[in-house]
Z-matrix of the N, CA and C atoms (Angstrom, degrees):
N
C 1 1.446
C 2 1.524 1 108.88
N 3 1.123 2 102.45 1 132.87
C 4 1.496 3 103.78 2 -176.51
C 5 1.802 4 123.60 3 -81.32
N 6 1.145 5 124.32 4 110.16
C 7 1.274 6 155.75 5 -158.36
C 8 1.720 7 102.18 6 -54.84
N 9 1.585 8 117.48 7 -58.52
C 10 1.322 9 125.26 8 -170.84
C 11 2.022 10 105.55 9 -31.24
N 12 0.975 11 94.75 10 -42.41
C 13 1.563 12 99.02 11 -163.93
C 14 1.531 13 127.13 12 -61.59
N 15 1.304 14 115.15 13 -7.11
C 16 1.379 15 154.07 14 91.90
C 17 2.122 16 97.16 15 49.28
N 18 1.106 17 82.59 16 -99.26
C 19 1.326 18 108.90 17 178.70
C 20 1.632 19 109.96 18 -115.90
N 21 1.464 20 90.59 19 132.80
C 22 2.122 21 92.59 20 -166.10
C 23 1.428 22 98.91 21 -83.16
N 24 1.441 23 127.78 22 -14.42
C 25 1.228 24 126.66 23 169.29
C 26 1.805 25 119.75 24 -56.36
N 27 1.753 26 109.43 25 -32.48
C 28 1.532 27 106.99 26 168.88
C 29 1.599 28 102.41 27 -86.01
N 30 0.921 29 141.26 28 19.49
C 31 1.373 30 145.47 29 158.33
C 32 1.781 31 122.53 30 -85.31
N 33 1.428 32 108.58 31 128.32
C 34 1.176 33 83.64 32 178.17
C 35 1.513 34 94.43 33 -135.16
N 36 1.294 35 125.01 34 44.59
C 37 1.730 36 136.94 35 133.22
C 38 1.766 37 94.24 36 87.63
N 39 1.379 38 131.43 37 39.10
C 40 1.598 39 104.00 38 -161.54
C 41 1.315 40 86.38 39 -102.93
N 42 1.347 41 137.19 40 -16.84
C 43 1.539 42 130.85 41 162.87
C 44 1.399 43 97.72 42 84.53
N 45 1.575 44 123.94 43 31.71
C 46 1.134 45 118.06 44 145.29
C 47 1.519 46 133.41 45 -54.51
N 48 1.352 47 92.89 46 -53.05
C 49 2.040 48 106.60 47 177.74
C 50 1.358 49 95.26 48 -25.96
N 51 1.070 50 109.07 49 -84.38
C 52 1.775 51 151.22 50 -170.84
C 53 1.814 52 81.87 51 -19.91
N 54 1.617 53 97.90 52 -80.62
C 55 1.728 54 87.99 53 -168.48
C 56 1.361 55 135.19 54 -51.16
N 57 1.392 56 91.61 55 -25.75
C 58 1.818 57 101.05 56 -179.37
C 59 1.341 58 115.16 57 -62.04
N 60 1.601 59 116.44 58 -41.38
C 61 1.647 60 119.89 59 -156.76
C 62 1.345 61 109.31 60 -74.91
N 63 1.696 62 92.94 61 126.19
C 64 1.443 63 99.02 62 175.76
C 65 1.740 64 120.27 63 -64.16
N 66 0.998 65 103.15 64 -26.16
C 67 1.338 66 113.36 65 -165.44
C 68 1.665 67 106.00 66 -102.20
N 69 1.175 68 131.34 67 2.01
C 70 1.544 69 123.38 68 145.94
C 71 1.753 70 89.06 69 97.81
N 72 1.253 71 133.04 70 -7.96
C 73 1.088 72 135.55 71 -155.39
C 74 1.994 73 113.36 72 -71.76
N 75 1.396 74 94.99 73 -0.59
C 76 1.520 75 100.70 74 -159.72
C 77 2.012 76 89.11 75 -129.04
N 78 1.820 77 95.49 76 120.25
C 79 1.089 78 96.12 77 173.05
C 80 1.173 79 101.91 78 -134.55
N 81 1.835 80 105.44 79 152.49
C 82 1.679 81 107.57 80 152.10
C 83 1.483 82 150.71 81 -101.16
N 84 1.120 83 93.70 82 131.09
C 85 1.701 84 118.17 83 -165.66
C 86 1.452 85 101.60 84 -82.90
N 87 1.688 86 130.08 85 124.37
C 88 1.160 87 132.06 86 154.53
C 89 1.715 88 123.21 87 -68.18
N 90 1.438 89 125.06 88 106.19
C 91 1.557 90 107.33 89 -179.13
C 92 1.274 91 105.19 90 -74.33
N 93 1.630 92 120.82 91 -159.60
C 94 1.491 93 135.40 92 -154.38
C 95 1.315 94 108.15 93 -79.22
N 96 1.360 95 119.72 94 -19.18
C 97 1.561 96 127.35 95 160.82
C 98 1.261 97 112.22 96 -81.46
N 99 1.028 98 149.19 97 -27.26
C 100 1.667 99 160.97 98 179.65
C 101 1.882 100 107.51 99 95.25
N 102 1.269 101 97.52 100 35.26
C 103 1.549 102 99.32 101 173.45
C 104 1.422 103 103.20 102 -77.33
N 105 1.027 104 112.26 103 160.89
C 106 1.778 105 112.14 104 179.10
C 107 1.506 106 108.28 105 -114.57
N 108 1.435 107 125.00 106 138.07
C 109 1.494 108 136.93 107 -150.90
C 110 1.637 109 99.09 108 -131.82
N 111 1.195 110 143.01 109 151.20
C 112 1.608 111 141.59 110 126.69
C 113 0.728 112 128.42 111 -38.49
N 114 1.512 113 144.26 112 131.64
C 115 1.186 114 135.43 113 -167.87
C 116 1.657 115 113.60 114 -136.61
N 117 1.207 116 138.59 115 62.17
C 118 1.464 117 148.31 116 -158.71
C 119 1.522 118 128.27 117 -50.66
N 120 1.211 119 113.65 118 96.39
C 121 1.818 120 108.99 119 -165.98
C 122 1.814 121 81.88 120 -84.74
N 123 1.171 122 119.19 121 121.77
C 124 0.954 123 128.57 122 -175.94
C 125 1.766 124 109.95 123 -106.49
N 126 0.872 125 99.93 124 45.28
C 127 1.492 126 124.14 125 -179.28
C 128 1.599 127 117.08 126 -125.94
N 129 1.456 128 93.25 127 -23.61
C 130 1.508 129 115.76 128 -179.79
C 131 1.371 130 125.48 129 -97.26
N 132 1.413 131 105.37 130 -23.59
C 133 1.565 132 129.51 131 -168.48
C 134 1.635 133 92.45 132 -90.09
N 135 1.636 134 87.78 133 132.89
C 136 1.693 135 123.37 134 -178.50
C 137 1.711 136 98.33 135 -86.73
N 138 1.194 137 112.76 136 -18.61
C 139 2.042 138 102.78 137 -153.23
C 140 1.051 139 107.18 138 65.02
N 141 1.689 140 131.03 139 40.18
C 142 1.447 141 116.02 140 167.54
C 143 1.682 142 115.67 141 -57.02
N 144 1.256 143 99.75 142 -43.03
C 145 1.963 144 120.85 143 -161.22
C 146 1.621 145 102.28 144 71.01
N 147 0.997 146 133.30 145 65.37
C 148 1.279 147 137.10 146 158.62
C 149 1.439 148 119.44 147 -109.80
N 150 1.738 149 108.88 148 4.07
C 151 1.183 150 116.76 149 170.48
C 152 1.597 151 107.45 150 -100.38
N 153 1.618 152 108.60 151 -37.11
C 154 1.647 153 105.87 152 161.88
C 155 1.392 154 104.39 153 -43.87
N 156 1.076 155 115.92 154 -67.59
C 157 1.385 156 105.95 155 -157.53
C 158 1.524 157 132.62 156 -60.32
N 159 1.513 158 96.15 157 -34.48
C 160 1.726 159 100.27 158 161.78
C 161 1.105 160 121.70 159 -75.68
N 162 1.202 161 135.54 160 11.49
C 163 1.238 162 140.29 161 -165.73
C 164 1.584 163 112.76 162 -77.70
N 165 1.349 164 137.58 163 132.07
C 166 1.322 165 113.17 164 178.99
C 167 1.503 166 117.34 165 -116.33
N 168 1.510 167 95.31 166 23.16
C 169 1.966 168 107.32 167 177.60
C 170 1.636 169 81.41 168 -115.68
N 171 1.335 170 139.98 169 -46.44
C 172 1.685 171 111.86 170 -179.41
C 173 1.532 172 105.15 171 -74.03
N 174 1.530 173 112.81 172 -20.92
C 175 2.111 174 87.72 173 -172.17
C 176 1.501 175 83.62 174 -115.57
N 177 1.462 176 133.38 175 75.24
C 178 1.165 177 132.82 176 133.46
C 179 1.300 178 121.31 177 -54.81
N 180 1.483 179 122.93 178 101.91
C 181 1.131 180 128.01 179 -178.42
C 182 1.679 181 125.23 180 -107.02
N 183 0.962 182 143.14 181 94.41
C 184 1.548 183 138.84 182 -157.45
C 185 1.723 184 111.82 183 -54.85
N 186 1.500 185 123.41 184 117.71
C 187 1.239 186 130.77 185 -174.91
C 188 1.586 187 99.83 186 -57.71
N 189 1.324 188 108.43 187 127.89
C 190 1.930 189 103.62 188 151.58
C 191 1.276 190 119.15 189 -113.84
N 192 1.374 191 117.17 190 114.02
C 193 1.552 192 131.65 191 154.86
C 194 1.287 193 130.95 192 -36.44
């Protein structure tokens, strides 16, 4: 299960997780601003990590020109 979600501040809402999971286990939650968050029924979650991996705040990777 992917950890970032943690704090909505390492989130930056692109609702990848969400699309990847096979298992539906990853939803989004609007907070009090109407930003949209992940929300993990962890009842549902396999431990694939296919949300690590789409992730683009854990595979921040620096572009080279």
């Amino acid at each position: 299960m992917i950890s970032v979600f943690k704090n909505k501040e390492d989130c930056c809402g692109c609702t990848a997780c969400y699309s990847v999971c096979p298992t539906k286990a990853i939803s989004m939650k609007g907070d009090e601003e109407g930003f949209l968050y992940p929300e993990i029924d962890s009842s549902l979650c396999i431990d694939c990590q296919l949300c690590k991996k789409v992730c683009p705040i854990i595979n921040n990777k620096k572009l080279k020109n």
